[in-house]
PDB file of N, H, CA, C and O in Angstrom:
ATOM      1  N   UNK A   1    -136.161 166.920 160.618  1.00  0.00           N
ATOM      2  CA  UNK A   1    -136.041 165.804 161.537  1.00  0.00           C
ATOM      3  C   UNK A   1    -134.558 165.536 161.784  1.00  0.00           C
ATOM      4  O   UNK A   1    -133.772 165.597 160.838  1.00  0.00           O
ATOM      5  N   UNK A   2    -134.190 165.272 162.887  1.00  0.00           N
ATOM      6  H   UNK A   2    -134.828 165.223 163.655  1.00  0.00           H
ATOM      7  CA  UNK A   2    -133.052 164.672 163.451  1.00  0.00           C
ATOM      8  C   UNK A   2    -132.514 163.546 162.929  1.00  0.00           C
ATOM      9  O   UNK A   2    -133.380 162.697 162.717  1.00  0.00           O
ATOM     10  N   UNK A   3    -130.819 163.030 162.484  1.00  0.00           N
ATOM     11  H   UNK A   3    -130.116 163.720 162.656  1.00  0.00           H
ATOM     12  CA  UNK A   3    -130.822 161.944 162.064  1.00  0.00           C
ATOM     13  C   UNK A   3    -130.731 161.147 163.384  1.00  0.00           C
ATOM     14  O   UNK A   3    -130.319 161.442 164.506  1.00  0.00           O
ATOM     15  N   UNK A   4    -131.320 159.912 162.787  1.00  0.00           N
ATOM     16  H   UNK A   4    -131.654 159.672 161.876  1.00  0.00           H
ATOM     17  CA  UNK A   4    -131.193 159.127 164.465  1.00  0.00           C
ATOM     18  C   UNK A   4    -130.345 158.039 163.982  1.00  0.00           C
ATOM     19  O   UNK A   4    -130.571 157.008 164.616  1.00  0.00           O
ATOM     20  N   UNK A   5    -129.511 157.916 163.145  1.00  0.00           N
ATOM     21  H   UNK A   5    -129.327 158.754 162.631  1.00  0.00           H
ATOM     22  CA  UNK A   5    -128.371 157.145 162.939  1.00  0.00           C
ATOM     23  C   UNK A   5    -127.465 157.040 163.948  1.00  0.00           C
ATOM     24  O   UNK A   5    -126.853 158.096 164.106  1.00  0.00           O
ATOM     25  N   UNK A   6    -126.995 155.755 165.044  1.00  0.00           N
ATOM     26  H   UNK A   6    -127.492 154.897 164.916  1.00  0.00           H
ATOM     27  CA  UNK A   6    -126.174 155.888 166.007  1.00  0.00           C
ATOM     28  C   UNK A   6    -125.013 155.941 165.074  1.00  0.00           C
ATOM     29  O   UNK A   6    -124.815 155.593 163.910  1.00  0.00           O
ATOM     30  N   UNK A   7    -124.106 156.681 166.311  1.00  0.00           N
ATOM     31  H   UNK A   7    -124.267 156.964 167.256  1.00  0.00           H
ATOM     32  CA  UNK A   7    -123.030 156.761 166.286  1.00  0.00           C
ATOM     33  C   UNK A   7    -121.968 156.505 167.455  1.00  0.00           C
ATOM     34  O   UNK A   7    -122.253 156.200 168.614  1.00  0.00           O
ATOM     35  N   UNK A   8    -121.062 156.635 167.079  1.00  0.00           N
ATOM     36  H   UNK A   8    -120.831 156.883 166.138  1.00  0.00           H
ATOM     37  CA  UNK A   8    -120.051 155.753 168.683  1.00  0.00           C
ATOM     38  C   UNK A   8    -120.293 156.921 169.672  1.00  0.00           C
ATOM     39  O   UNK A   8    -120.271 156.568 170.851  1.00  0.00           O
ATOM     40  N   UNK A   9    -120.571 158.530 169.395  1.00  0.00           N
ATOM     41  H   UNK A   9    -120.589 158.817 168.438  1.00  0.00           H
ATOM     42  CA  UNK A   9    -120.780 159.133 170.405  1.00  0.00           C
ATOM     43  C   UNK A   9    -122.391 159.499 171.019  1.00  0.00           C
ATOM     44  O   UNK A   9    -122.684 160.371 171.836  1.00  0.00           O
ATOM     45  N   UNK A  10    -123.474 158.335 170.198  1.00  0.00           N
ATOM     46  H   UNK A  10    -123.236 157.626 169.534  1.00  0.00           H
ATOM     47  CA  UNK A  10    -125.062 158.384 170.157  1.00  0.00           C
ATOM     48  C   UNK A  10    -124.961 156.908 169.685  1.00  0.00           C
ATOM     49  O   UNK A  10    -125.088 156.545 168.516  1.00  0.00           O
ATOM     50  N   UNK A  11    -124.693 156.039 170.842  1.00  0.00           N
ATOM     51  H   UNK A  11    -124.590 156.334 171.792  1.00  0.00           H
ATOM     52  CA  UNK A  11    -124.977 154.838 170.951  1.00  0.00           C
ATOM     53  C   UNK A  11    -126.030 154.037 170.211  1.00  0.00           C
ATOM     54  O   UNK A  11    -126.578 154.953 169.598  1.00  0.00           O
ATOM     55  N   UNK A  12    -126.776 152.762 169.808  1.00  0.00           N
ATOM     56  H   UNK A  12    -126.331 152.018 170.305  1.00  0.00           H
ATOM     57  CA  UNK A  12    -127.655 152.944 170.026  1.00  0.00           C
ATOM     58  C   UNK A  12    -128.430 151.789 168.831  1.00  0.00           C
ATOM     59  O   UNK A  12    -127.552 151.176 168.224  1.00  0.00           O
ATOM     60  N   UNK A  13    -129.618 151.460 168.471  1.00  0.00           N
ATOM     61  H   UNK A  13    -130.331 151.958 168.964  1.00  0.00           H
ATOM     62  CA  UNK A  13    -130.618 150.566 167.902  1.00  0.00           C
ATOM     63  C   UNK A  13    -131.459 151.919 166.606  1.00  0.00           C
ATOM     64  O   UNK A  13    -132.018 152.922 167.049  1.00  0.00           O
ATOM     65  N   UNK A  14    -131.380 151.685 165.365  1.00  0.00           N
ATOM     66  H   UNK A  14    -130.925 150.870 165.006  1.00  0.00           H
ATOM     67  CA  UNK A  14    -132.605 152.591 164.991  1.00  0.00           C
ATOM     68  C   UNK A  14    -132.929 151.212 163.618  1.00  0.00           C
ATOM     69  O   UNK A  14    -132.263 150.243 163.252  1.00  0.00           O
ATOM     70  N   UNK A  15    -134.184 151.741 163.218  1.00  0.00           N
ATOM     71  H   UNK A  15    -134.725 152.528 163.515  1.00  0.00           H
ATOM     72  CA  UNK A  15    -134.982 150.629 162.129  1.00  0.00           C
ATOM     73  C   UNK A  15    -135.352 151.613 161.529  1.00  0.00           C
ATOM     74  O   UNK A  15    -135.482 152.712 162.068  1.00  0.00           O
ATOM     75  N   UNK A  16    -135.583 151.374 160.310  1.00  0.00           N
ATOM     76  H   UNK A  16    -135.478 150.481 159.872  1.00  0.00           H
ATOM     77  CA  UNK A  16    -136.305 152.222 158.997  1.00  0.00           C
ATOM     78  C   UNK A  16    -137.191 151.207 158.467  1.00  0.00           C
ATOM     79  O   UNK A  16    -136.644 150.135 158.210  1.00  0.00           O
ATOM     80  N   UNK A  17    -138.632 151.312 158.207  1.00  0.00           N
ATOM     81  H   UNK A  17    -139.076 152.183 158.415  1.00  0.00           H
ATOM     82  CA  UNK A  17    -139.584 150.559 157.237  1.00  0.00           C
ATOM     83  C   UNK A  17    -140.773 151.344 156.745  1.00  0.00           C
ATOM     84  O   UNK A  17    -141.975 151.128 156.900  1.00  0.00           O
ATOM     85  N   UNK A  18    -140.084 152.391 156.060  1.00  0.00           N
ATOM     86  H   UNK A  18    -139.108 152.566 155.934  1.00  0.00           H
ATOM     87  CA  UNK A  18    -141.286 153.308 156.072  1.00  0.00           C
ATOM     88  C   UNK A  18    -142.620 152.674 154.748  1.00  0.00           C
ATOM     89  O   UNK A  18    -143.592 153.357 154.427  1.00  0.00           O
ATOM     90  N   UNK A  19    -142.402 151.642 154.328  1.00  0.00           N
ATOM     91  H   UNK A  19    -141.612 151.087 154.589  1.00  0.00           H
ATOM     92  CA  UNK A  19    -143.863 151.218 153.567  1.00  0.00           C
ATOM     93  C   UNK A  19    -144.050 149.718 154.129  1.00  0.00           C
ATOM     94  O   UNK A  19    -143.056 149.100 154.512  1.00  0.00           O
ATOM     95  N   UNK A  20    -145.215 149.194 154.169  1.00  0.00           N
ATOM     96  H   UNK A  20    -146.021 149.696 153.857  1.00  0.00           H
ATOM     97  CA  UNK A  20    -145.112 148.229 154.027  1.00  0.00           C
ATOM     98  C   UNK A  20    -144.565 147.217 153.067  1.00  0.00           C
ATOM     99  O   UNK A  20    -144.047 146.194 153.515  1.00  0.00           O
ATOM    100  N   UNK A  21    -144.629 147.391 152.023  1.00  0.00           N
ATOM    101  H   UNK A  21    -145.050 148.222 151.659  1.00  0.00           H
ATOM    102  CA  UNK A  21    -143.974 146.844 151.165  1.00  0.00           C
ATOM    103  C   UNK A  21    -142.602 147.579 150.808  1.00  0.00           C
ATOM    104  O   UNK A  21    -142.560 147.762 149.591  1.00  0.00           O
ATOM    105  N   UNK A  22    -141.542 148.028 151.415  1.00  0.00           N
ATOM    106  H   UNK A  22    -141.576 147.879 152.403  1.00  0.00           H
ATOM    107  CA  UNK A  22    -140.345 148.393 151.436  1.00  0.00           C
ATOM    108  C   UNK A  22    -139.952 147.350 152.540  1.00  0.00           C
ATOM    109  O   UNK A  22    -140.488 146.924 153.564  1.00  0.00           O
ATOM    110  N   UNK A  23    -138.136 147.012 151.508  1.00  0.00           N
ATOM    111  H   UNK A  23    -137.701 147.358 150.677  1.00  0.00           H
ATOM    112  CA  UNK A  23    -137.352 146.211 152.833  1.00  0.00           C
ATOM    113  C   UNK A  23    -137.177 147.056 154.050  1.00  0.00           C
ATOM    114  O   UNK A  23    -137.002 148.266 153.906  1.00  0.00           O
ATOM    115  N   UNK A  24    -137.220 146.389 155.518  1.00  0.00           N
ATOM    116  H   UNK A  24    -137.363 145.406 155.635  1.00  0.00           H
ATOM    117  CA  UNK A  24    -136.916 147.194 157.066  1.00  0.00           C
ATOM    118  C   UNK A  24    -135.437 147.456 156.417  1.00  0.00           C
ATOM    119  O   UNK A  24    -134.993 146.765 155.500  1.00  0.00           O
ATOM    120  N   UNK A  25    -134.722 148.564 157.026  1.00  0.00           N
ATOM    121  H   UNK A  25    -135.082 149.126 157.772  1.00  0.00           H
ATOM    122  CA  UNK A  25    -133.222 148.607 157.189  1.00  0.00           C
ATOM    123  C   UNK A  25    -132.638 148.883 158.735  1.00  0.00           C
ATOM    124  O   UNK A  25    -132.959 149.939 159.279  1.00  0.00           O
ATOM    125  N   UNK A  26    -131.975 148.146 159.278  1.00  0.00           N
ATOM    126  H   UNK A  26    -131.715 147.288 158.835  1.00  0.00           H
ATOM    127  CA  UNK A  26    -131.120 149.153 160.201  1.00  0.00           C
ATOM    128  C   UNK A  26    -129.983 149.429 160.711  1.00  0.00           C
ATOM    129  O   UNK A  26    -129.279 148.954 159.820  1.00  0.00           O
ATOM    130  N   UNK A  27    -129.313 149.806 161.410  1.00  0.00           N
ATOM    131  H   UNK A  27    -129.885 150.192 162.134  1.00  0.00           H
ATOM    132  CA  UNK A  27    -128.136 150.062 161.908  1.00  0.00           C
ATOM    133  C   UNK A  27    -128.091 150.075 163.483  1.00  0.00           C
ATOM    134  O   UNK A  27    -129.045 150.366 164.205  1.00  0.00           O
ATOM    135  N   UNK A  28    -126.794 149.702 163.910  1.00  0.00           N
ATOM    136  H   UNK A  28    -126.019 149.466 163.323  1.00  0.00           H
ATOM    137  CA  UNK A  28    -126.566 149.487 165.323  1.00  0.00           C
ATOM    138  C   UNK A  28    -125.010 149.862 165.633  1.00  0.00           C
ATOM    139  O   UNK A  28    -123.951 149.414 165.194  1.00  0.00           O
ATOM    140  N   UNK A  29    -125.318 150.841 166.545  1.00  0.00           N
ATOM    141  H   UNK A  29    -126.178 151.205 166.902  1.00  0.00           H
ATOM    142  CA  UNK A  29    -123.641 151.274 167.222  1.00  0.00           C
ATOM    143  C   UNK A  29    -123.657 150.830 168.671  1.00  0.00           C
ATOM    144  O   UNK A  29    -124.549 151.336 169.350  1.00  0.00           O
ATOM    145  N   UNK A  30    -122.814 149.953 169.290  1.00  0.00           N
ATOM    146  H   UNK A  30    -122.089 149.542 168.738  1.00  0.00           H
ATOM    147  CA  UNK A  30    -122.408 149.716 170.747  1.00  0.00           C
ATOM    148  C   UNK A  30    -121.664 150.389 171.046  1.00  0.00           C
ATOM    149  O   UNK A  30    -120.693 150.618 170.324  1.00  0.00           O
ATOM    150  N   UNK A  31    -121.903 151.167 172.655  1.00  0.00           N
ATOM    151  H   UNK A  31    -122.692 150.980 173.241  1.00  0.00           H
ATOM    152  CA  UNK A  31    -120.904 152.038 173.400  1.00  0.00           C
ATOM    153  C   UNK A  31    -119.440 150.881 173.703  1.00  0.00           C
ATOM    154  O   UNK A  31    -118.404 151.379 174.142  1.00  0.00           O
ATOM    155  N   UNK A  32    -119.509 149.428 173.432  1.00  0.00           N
ATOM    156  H   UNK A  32    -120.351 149.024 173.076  1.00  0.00           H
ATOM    157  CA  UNK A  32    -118.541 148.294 173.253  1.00  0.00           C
ATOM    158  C   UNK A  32    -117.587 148.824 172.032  1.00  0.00           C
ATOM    159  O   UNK A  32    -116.356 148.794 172.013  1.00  0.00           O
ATOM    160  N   UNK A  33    -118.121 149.123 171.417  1.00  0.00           N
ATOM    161  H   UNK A  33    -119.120 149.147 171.432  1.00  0.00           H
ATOM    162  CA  UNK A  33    -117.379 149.299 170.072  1.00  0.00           C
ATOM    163  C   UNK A  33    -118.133 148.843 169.116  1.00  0.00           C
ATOM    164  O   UNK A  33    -118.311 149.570 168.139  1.00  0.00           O
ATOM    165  N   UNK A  34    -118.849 147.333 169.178  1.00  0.00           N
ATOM    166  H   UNK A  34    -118.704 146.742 169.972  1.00  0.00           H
ATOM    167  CA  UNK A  34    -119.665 146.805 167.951  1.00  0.00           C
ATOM    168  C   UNK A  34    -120.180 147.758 166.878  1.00  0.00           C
ATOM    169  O   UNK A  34    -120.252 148.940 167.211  1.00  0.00           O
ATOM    170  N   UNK A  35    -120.530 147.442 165.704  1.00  0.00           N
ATOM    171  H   UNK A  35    -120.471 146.482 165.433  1.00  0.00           H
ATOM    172  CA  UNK A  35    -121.118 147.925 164.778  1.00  0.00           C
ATOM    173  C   UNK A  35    -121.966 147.093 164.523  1.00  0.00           C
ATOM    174  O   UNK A  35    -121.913 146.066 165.200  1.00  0.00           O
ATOM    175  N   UNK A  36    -123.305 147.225 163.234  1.00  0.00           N
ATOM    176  H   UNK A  36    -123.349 148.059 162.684  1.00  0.00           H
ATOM    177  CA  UNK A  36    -124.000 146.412 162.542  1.00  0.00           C
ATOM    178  C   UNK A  36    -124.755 147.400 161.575  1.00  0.00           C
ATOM    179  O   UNK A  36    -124.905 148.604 161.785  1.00  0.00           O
ATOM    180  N   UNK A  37    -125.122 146.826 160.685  1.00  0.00           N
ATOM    181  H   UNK A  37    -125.000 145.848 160.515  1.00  0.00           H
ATOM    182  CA  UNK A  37    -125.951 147.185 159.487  1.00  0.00           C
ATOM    183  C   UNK A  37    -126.493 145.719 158.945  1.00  0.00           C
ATOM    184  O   UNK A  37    -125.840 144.712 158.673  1.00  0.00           O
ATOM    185  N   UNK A  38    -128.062 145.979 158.877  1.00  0.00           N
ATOM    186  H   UNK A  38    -128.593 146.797 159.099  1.00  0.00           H
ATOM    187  CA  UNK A  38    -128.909 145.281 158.079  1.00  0.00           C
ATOM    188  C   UNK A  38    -130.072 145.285 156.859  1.00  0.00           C
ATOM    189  O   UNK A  38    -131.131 145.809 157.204  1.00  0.00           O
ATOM    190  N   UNK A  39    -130.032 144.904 155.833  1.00  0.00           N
ATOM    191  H   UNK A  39    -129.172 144.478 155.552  1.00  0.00           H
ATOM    192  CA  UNK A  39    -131.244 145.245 154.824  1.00  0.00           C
ATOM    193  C   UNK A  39    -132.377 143.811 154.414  1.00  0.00           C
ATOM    194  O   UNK A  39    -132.417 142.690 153.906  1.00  0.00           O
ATOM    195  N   UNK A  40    -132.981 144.614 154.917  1.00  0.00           N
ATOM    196  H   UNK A  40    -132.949 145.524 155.329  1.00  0.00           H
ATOM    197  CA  UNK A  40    -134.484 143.203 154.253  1.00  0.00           C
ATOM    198  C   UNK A  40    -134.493 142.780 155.593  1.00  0.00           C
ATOM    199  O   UNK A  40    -133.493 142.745 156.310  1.00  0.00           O
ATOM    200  N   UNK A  41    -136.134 142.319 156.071  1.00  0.00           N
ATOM    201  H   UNK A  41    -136.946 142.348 155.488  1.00  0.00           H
ATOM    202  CA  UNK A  41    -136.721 142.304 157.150  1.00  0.00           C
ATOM    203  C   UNK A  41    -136.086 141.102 158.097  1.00  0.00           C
ATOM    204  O   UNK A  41    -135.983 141.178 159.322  1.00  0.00           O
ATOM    205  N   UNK A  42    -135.653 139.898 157.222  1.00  0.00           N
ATOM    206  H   UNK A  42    -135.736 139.836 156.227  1.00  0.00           H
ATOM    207  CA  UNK A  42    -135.465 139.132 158.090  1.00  0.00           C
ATOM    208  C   UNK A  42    -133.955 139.048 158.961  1.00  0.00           C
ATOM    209  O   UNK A  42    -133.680 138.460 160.007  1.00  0.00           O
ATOM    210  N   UNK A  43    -133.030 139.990 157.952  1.00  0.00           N
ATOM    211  H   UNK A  43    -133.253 140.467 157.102  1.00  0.00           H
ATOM    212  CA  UNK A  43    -131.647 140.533 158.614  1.00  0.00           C
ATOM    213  C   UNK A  43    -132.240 141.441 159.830  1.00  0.00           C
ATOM    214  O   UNK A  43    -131.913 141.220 160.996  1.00  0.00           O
ATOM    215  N   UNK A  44    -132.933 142.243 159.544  1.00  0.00           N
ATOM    216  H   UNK A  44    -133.198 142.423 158.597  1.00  0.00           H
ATOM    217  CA  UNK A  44    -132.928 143.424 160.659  1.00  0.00           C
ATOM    218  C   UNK A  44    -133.530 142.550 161.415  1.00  0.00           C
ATOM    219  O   UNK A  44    -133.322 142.961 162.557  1.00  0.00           O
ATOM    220  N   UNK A  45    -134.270 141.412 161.489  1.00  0.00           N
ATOM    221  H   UNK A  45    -134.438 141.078 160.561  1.00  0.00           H
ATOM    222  CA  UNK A  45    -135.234 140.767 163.138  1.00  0.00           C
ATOM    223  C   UNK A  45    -133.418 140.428 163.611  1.00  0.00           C
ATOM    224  O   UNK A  45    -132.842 140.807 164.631  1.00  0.00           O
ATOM    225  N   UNK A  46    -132.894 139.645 162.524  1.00  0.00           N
ATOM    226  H   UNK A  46    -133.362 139.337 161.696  1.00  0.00           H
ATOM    227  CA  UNK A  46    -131.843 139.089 163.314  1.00  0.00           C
ATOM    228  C   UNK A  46    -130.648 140.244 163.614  1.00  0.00           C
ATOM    229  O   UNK A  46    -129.632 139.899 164.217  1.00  0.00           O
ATOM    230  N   UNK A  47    -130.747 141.002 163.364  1.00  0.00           N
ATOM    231  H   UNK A  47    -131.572 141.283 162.874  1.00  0.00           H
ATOM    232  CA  UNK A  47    -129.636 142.325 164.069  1.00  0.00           C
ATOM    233  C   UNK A  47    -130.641 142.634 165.241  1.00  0.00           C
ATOM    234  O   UNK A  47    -129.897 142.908 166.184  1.00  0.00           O
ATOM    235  N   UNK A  48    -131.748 142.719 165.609  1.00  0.00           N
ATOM    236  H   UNK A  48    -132.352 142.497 164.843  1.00  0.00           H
ATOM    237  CA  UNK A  48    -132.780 143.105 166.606  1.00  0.00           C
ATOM    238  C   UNK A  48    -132.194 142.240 167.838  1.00  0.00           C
ATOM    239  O   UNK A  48    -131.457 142.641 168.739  1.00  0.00           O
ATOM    240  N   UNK A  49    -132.739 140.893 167.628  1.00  0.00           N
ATOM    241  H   UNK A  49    -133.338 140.567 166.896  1.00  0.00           H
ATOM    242  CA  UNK A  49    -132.226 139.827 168.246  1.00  0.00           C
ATOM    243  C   UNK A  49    -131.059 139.747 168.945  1.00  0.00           C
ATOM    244  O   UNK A  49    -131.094 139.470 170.144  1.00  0.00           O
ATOM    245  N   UNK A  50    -129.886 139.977 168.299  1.00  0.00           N
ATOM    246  H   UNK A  50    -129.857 140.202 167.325  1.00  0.00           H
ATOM    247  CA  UNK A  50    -128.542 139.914 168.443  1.00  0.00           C
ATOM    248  C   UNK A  50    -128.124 140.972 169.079  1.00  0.00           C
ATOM    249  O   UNK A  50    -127.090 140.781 169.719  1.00  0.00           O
ATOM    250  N   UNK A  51    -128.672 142.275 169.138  1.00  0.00           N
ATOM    251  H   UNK A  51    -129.513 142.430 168.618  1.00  0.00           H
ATOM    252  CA  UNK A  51    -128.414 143.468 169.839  1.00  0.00           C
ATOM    253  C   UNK A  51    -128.962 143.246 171.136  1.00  0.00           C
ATOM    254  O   UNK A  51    -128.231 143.384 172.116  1.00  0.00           O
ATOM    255  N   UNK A  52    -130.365 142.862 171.286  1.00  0.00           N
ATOM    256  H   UNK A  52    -130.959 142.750 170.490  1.00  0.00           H
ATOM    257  CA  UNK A  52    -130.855 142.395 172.621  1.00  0.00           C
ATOM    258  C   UNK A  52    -130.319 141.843 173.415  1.00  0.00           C
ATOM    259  O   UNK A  52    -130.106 142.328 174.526  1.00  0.00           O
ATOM    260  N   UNK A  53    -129.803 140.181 172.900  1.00  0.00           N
ATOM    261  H   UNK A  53    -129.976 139.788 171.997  1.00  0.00           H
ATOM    262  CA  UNK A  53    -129.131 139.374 173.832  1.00  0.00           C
ATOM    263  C   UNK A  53    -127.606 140.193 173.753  1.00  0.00           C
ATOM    264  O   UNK A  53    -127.022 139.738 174.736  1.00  0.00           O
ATOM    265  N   UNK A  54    -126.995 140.830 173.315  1.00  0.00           N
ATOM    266  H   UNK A  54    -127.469 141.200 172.516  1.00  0.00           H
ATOM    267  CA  UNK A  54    -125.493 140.470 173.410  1.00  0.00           C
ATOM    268  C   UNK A  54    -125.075 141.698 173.530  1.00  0.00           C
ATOM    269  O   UNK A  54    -124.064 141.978 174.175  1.00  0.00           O
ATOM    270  N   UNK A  55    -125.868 142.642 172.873  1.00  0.00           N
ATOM    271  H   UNK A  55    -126.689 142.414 172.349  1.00  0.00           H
ATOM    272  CA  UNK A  55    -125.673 144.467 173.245  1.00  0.00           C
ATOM    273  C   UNK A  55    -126.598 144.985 173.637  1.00  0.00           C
ATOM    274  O   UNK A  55    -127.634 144.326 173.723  1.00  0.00           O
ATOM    275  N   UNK A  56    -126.581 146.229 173.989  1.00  0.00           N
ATOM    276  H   UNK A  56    -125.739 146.764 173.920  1.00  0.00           H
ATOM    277  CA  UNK A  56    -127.651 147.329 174.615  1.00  0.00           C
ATOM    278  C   UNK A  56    -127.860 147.373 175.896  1.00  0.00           C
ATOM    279  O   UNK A  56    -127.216 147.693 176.895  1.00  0.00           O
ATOM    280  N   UNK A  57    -129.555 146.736 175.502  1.00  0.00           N
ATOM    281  H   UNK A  57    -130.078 146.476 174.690  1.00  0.00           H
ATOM    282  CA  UNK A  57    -129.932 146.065 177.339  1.00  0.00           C
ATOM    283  C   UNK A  57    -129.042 144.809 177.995  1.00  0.00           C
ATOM    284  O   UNK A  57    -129.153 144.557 179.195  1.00  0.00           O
ATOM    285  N   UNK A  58    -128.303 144.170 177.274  1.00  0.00           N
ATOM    286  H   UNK A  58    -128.213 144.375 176.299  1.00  0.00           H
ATOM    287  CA  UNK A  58    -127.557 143.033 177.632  1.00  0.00           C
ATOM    288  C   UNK A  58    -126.490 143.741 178.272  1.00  0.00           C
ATOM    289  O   UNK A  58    -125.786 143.120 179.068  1.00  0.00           O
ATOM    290  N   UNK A  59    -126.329 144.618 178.105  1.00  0.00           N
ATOM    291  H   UNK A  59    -126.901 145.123 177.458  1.00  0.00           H
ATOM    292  CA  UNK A  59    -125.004 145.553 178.761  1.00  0.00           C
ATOM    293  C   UNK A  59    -125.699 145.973 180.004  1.00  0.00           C
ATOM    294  O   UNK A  59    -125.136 145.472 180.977  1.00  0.00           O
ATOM    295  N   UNK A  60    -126.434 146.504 180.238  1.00  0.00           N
ATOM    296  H   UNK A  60    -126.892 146.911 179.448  1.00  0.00           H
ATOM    297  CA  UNK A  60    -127.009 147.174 181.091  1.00  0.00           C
ATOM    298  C   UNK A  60    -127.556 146.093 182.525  1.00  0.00           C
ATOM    299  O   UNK A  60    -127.670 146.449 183.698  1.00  0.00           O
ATOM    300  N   UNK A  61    -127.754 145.064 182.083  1.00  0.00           N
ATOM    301  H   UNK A  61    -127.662 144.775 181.130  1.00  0.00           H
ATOM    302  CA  UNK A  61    -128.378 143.897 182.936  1.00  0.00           C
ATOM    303  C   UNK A  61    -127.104 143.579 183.371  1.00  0.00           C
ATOM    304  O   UNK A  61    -127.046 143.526 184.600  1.00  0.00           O
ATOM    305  N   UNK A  62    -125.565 143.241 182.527  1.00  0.00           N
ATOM    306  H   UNK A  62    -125.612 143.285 181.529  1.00  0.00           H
ATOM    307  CA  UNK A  62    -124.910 142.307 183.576  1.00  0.00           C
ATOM    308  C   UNK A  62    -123.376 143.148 183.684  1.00  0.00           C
ATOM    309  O   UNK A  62    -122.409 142.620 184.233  1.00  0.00           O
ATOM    310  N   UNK A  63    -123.323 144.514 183.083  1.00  0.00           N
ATOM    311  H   UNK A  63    -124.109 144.943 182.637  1.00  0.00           H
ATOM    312  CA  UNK A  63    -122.530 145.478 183.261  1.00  0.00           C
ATOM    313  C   UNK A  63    -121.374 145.408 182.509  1.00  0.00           C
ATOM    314  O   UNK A  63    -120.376 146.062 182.812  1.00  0.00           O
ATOM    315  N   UNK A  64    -121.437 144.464 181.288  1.00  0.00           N
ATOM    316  H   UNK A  64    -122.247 143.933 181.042  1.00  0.00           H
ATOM    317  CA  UNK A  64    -120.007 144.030 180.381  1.00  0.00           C
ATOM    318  C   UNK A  64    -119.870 145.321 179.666  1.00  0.00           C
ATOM    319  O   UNK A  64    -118.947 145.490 178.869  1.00  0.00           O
TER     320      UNK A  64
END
């Protein structure tokens, strides 16, 4: 399998939760520059969140 870890040249949102009972983890690279890393479910909703409104598709909607 491919790593799907972004990177500044593979932009990008990925989540890991492979049990249910394992903490979610994830990581976030912005073509902005931003970074993020999160562990345990309720960090990663709020890195989810925060990438939505302020990176990714938020880039794409108003062209920052």
């Amino acid at each position: 399998m491919t790593d799907l870890t972004p990177t500044p040249d593979r932009p990008g949102l990925h989540i890991s939760k492979p049990s249910p009972s394992t903490p979610a983890t994830a990581s976030a690279v912005c073509h902005c520059g931003a970074t993020a890393t999160a562990n345990g479910d309720n960090q990663v909703k709020a890195l989810v969140d925060g990438w939505t409104t302020n990176h990714g598709p938020a880039h794409q909607q108003t062209g920052r």
